[in-house]
MIKENU-716892 format. One record per residue (C-alpha): x, y, z; residue number from 1; residue in one letter. Coordinates in nm, 4 decimals, m for minus. Layout:
N
+----------+----------+----------+-----+----+
!        X !        Y !        Z !   i ! aa !
+----------+----------+----------+-----+----+
!        X !        Y !        Z ! NUM !  A !
...
+----------+----------+----------+-----+----+
end
This chain:
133
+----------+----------+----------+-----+----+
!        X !        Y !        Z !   i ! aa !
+----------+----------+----------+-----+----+
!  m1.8682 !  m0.4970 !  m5.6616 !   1 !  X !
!  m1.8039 !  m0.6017 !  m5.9885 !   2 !  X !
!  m1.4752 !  m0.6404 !  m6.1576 !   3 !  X !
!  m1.6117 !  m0.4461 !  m6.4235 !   4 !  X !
!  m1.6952 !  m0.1664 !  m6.1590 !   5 !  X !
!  m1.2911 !  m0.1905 !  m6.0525 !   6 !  X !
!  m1.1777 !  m0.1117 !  m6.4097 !   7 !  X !
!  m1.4182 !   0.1994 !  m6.3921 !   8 !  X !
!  m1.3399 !   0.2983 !  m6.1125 !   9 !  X !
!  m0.9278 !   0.2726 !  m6.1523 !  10 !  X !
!  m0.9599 !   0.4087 !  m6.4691 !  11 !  X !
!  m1.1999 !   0.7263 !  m6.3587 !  12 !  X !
!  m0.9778 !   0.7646 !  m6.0775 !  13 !  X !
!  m0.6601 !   0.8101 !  m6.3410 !  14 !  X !
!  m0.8513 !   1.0504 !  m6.4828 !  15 !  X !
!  m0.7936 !   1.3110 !  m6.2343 !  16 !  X !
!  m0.4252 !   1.3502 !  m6.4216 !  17 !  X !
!  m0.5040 !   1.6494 !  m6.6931 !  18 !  X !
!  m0.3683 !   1.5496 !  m7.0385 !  19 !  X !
!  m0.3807 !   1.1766 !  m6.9609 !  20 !  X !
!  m0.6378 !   0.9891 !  m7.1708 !  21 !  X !
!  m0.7642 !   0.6299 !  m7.0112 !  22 !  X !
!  m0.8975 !   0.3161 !  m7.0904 !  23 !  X !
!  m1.0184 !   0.0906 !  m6.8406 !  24 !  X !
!  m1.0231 !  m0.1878 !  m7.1301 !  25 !  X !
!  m0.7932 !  m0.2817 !  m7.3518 !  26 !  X !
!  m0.8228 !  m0.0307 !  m7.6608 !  27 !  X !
!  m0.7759 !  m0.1424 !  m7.9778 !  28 !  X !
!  m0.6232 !   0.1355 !  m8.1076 !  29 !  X !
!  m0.4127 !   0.3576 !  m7.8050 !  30 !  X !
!  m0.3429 !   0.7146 !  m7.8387 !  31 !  X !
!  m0.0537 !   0.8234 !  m7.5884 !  32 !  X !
!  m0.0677 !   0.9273 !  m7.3061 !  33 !  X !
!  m0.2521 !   0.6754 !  m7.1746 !  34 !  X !
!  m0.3234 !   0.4631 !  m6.8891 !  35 !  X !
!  m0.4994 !   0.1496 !  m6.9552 !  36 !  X !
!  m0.6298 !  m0.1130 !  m6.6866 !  37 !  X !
!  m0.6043 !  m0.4767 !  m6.7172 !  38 !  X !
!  m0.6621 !  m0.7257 !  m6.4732 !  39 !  X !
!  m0.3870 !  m0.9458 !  m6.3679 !  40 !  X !
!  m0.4853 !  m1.1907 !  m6.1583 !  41 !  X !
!  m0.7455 !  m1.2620 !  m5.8221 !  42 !  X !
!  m0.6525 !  m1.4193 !  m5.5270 !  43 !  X !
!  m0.9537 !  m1.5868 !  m5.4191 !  44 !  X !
!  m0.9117 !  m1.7160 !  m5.0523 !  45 !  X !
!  m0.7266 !  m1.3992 !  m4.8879 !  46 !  X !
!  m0.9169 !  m1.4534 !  m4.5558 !  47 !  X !
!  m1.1049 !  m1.7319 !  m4.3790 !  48 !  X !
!  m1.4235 !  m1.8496 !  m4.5150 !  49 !  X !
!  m1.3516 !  m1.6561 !  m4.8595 !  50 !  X !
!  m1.3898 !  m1.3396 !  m4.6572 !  51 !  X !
!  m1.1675 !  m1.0988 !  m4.8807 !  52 !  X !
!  m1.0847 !  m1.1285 !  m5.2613 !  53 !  X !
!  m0.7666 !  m0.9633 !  m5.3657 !  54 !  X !
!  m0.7384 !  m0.8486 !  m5.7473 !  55 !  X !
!  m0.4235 !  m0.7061 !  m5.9114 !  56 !  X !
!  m0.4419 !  m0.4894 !  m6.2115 !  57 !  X !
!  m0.2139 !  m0.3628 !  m6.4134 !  58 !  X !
!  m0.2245 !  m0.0190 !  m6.5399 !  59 !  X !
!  m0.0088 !   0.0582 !  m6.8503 !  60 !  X !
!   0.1175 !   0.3963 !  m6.8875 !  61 !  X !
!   0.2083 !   0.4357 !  m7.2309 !  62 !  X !
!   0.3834 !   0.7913 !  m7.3991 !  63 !  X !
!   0.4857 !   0.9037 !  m7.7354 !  64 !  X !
!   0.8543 !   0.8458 !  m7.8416 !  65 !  X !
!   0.8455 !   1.0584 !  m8.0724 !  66 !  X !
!   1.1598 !   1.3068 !  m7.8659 !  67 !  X !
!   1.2951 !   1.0394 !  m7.6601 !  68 !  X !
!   1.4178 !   1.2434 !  m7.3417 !  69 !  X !
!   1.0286 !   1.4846 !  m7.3247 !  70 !  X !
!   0.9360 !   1.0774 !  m7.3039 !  71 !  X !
!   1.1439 !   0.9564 !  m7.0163 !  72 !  X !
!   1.0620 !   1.2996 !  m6.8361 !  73 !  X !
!   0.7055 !   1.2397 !  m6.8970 !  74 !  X !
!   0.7163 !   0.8705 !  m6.7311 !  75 !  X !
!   0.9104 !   1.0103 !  m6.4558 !  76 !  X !
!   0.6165 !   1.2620 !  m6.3745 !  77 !  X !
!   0.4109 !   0.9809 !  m6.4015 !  78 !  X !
!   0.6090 !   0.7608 !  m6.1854 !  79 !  X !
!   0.6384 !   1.0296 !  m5.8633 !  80 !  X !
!   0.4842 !   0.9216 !  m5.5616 !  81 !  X !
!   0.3020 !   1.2420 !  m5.5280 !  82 !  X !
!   0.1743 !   1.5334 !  m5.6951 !  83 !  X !
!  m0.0152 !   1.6323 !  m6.0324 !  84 !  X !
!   0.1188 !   1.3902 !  m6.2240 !  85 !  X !
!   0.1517 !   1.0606 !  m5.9843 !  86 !  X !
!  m0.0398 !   0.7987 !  m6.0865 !  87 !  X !
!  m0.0132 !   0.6215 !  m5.7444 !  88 !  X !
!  m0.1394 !   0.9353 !  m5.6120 !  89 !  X !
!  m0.4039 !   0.9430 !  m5.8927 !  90 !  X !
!  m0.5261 !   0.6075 !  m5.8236 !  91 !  X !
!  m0.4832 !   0.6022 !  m5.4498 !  92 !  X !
!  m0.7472 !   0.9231 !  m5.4321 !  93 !  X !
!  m1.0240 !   0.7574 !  m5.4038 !  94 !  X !
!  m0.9271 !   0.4154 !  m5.2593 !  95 !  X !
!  m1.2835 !   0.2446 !  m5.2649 !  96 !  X !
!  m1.2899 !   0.3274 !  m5.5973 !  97 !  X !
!  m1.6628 !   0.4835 !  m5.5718 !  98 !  X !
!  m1.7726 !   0.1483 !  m5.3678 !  99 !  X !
!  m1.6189 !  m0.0970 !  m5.5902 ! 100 !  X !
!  m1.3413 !  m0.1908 !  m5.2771 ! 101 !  X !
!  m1.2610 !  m0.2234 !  m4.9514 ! 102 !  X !
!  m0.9426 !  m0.0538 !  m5.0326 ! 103 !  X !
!  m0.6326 !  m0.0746 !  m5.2766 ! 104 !  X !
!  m0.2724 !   0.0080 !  m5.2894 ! 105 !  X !
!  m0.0195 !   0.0845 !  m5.5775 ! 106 !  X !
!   0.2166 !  m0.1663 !  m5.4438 ! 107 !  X !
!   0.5232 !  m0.1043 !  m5.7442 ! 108 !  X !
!   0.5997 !   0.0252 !  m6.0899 ! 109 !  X !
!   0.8069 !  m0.2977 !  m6.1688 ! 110 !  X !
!   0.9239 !  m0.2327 !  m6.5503 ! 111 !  X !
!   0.9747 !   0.0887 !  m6.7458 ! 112 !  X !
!   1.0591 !   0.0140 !  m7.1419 ! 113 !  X !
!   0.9988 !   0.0067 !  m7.5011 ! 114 !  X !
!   0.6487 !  m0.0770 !  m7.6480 ! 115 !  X !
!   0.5505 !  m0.1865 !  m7.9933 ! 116 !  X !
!   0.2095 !  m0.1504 !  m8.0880 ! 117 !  X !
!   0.0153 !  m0.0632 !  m8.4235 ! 118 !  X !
!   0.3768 !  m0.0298 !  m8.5965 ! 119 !  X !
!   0.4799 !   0.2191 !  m8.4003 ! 120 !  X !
!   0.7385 !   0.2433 !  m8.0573 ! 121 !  X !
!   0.6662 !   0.3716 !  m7.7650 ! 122 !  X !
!   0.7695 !   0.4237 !  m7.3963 ! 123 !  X !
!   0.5925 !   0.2488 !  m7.1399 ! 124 !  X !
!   0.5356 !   0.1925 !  m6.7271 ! 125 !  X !
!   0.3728 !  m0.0742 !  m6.5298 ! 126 !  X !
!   0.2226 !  m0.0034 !  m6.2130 ! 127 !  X !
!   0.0767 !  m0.3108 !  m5.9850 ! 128 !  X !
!  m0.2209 !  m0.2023 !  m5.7946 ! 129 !  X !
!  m0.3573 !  m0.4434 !  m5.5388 ! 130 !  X !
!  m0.7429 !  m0.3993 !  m5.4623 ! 131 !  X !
!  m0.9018 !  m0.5418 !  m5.1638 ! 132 !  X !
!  m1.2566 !  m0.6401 !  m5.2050 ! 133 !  X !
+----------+----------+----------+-----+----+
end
């Protein structure tokens, strides 16, 4: 387990949603749609005797702006708990992310908004994903 091997394996995991590009760095230069991973903080001492680490990550759903309502309705595909589009269900399909974790939840999408990046706006989601190692 490395927390390299989580971004990988969130980010190959995200992949399973067609038309949805991923990054399981921080890109220099995005091209929506896409998710991107970052970590967001580790919780060291989740059991006794340091027997479970718990990382959250942050993955970053950005979309074009470009028609403003084909954005929001793409985020809200994106945001369903299930189906195609979901990225909980996305990211929840494979929940050892290929033996990187114990397991891992996507606890909340806690913000939805406007994003400014390389001069341009776009739309963006947050989802918090908790992974047990």
């Amino acid at each position: 387990m490395t927390i390299a091997g989580i971004r990988s394996g969130l980010a190959t995991n995200l992949g399973n949603i067609s038309g949805l590009r991923t990054a399981a760095e921080i890109p220099d230069q995005a091209s929506p749609p896409i998710a991107i991973v970052s970590l967001q903080s580790i919780d060291y001492h989740n059991a006794f005797q340091n027997g479970m680490t718990n990382f959250i990550f942050t993955v970053q759903v950005i979309v074009g702006r470009a028609a403003e309502k084909e954005a929001q309705r793409r985020l809200d595909q994106y945001a369903e708990p299930k189906g195609a589009t979901s990225v909980k269900s996305a990211i929840e399909s494979d929940k050892s992310l290929n033996g990187n974790a114990q397991t891992l939840i996507v606890d909340s999408m806690p913000s939805v908004g406007s994003l400014q990046m390389n001069d341009q706006t776009y739309l963006a989601a947050e989802f918090s994903v908790q992974v047990y190692v």
